[in-house]
Structures are given as C-alpha cells and as structure tokens.
Phi, psi and omega in degrees: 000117169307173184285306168319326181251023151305133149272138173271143189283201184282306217233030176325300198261029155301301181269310179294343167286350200242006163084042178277143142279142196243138161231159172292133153206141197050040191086005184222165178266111197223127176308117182266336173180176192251276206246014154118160184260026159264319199287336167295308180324286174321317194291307199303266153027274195245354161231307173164150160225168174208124205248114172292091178256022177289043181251309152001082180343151128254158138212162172228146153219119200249153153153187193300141204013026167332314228249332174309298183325292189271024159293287197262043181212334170223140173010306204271137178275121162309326177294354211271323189257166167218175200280127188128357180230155184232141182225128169305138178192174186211151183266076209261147146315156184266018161270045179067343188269186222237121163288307166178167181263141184209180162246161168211131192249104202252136169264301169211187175280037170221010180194126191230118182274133138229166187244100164279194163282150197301299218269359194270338193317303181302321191300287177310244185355330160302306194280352197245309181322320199299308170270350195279152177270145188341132156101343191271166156223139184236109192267155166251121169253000183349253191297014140279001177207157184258180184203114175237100163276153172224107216234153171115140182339328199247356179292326139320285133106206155297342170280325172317305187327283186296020172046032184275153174278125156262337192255103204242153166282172152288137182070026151258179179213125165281136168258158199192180184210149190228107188071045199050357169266122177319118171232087229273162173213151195220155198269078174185176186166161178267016200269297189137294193308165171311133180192169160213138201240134180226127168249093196289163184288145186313305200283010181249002255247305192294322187273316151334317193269337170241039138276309179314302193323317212281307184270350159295333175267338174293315166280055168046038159223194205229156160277132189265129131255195197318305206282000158286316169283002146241022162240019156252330177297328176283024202263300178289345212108329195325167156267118168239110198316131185107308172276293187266340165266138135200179172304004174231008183246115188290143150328291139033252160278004161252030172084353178246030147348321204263345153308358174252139151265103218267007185253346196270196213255356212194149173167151180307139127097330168007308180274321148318307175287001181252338171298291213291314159318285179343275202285014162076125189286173175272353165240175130220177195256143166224176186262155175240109159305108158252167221234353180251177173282156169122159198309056193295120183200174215261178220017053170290132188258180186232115175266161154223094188090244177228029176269131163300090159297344182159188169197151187302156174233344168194136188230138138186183178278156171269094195288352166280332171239013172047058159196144194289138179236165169200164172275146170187156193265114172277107214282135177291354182283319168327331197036050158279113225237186185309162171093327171322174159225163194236207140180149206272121228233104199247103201054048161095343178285121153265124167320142109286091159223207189233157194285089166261169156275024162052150314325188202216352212220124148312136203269108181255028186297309203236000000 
C-alpha cells in the first residue's frame, strides 16, 4: 500500500502541527512519535501521555437481544459484565484461531459497542452481519467516532481539569459530554498504567484533543505515539493481533484463556479451544529478558543448545528496564518453564536470555 492510500485519522493535521513522523500500520497513517519514544515512554510511566487510536474500529450491533447474539459469538461471557462496563474479548474462527481481539461495551441487552483493530474491523462485522438474527443489525462505524487515550499516575488529572468523569472501576464507562459535545470515556487503556480511552464523535475530535494537549503538558506529561504504545504493551505483556494473535495463534496459546467464557454454552471456536485446553497447546507464549547487549525483534527463532524451542513474536528495547526484552511462542514439548535461560538467534549472533512470565513491568492499570 502506498503513502496514498493510506487513511488518515480526524486531527491528521494536528500532529504534523505538533512535529509527529508518521509510518502506516493497519492501513492508516498513525504518528509513531513526537519528542521520541523513550521520553514518550517515560512521561506514561511517572506522568501521563496522550495517545490519537482514533484508527481503532467501531461498531454497534443493536436490536431485540444484541447483547444474547454477541454473547454467542465472541469469546468472553457478557453475563459477566452489566451495562456501564466494557470487556476485553476475541473474535476466533470456529478452528480456534483469532480473527482479532476487542472491546465490547455493553450498553444494554439491545446494544453492544466494540472497538476491534483498524485492519480487522470490516472482516469482524462482515463475519458477525453473516449470522446475525432478525431485527439485529451489526453497523461499521469506523469513522464516526475518534478514541484518545490517556494514561498515566496524572491522567486523572487531566480529566478533572477538563470536567470528564473519573471516578470509574476498571472497565467502566461513562457517557458525559465535553463543551456540549458528547463523549464516552472509559476507565482501560493498553498501557498497564491508571488510564483512560475517550470517544468523542469523529467531527468532534479536533478541539477535545488539544484541550488534552493542553492539560496533558500542564500535568508533566507528552504527546505519545505508536511506538510508545508499543514498548509500554510489550512491557505488560498485551497481545497485539498479527503478533502474539492470528488466525494460527489460539487464545490458548497466547495465554489468554481467562477472555473465554469456558462455561457458556456457545462461542466461535468453542469445540476446538476447549479440545485444545483439555490436551494442553503444543505452544505457549512467555516472556524473554535479555542478559546480553542486543537487538530484540519479532520472528527471531529461540534455541536451546541446538534445538528450535520456538521464535519471538514482538521484541523491543525496554525502557523501563533498559534491556531488550521480547514475547515468544515456546514449544511445550520443550518444557520451558520462567527462569530459564534460552537464546536467541538475532542476524546469526546468539542472545542470552531468560524465559519470564509476563509482565515484565508492574501493572497499575486497575
């Protein structure tokens, strides 16, 4: 895909005003960083950042038992939440593997929000339209509403400032309005830290984000980009779909087993991933430390002596622990437990490092 046919968010010229460099990912043109991604790291971390994810899918699928439907079509039990909470869930094929991972924002039992991933959003709506029953409708909303997280010890805050609601559980949400314009904001973020992700209407997009700009630098923090949010999720552990998810990586074997509802009676991939819990994946994913200088990155393999044990699925340095760290699918036959120590095959040189548990980081998220 060319730089043209890239999409651009709501506030595009917003960040070329505030000096962001840019790369594609998921089909969009997205600010990878400002004033650079260790110091954007740093500000979530010990002050607040605020990261433009208006790339980020919507739908809604609303109508007489919406929230029953998609009960029994992705992963996570809805029953779990009631309206006013949002849940982490994944969208699997029915051989188990992850169409993609989302949130869903239960409004009511007739309306269900999700946020999936940019490049994944028609394929989940297509695949949820394909089944849904009369009276249901499952809408693409890509480009009604834009979605700006705000993370970090000071992110509250900055909401105060701006007279946004904070005092939320994790993975709740409020709708509120900011300047007569509506917004929802909700108590989650990808980061680990204390956060919040708020979703203004797309055309509303612009004066909301630089009131943030504005109380975000007043409370010691930065504007973030991609590449910050992504040595602070690899930090945590997060999964980010295409690495540690795809249509060949199970919940499962990424570790995210507790995003199934294993009780209920219906879900996409349901007989498989429950064969596959049973009999133990042939992988799983840990975390890797590394104990030498270098260069972590993702489809790397991983040895032990002079066996293929496995290979990274996302690397990068960490800035919180100044050592390159990475994710990686491990063969279970191998039996490789934390502590270990592996190595890594990085341009023909091998890392040393050791086999952890994810995070890599404390989580002050909830």
């Amino acid at each position: 895909m060319s730089n043209a046919d890239l999409l651009q968010g709501p506030i595009h010229d917003l960040h070329v005003e505030l000096g962001a460099s840019f790369a594609p990912f998921g089909g969009w043109e997205m600010p990878v960083s400002y004033a650079g991604t260790v110091a954007e790291h740093q500000a979530v971390r010990t002050a607040v950042g605020l990261f433009d994810v208006s790339h980020l899918g919507k739908a809604t699928v609303r109508g007489p038992g919406a929230a029953e439907f998609v009960n029994a079509t992705l992963t996570n039990d809805l029953g779990r939440i009631r309206p006013g909470k949002a849940q982490y869930t994944l969208c699997c094929t029915e051989d188990g593997g992850v169409i993609d991972d989302l949130i869903a924002y239960y409004v009511s039992d007739d309306e269900i929000f999700l946020v999936p991933n940019a490049a994944n959003t028609a394929t989940v709506v297509a695949e949820m339209q394909k089944v849904a029953p009369d009276g249901v409708t499952v809408t693409d909303e890509h480009r009604a509403y834009a979605v700006f997280a705000v993370q970090g010890p000071n992110s509250t805050e900055v909401l105060t400032a701006l007279g946004l609601p904070t005092e939320l559980e994790y993975m709740a949400y409020a709708d509120a309005e900011w300047d007569g314009r509506p917004v929802r904001v909700c108590r989650t973020g990808y980061t680990g830290e204390h956060g919040y992700e708020l979703l203004p209407r797309w055309d509303d997009a612009a004066p909301l984000f630089s009131a943030l700009v504005r109380e975000v630098r007043a409370a010691g923090g930065q504007v973030a980009g991609l590449g910050a949010r992504d040595t602070l999720r690899t930090e945590m552990g997060y999964p980010l779909h295409g690495h540690e998810l795809s249509p060949e990586i199970t919940p499962v074997q990424a570790r995210v087993g507790w995003a199934v509802g294993w009780k209920k009676p219906q879900f996409w991939g349901k007989t498989v991933l429950e064969q596959e819990k049973a009999a133990g994946p042939r992988r799983i994913l840990l975390g890797l430390k590394a104990l030498d200088r270098g260069v972590l990155r993702q489809g790397q393999q991983v040895l032990r002596g002079d066996q293929v044990v496995g290979e990274t699925t996302s690397g990068t340095f960490s800035p919180s622990l100044k050592q390159g760290i990475a994710l990686a699918l491990l063969d279970t036959d191998a039996a490789i437990e934390p502590g270990a120590e592996v190595e890594v095959d990085v341009r023909g040189r091998r890392l040393r490092c050791e086999v952890v548990r994810p995070p890599f980081v404390e989580v002050k998220a909830k």
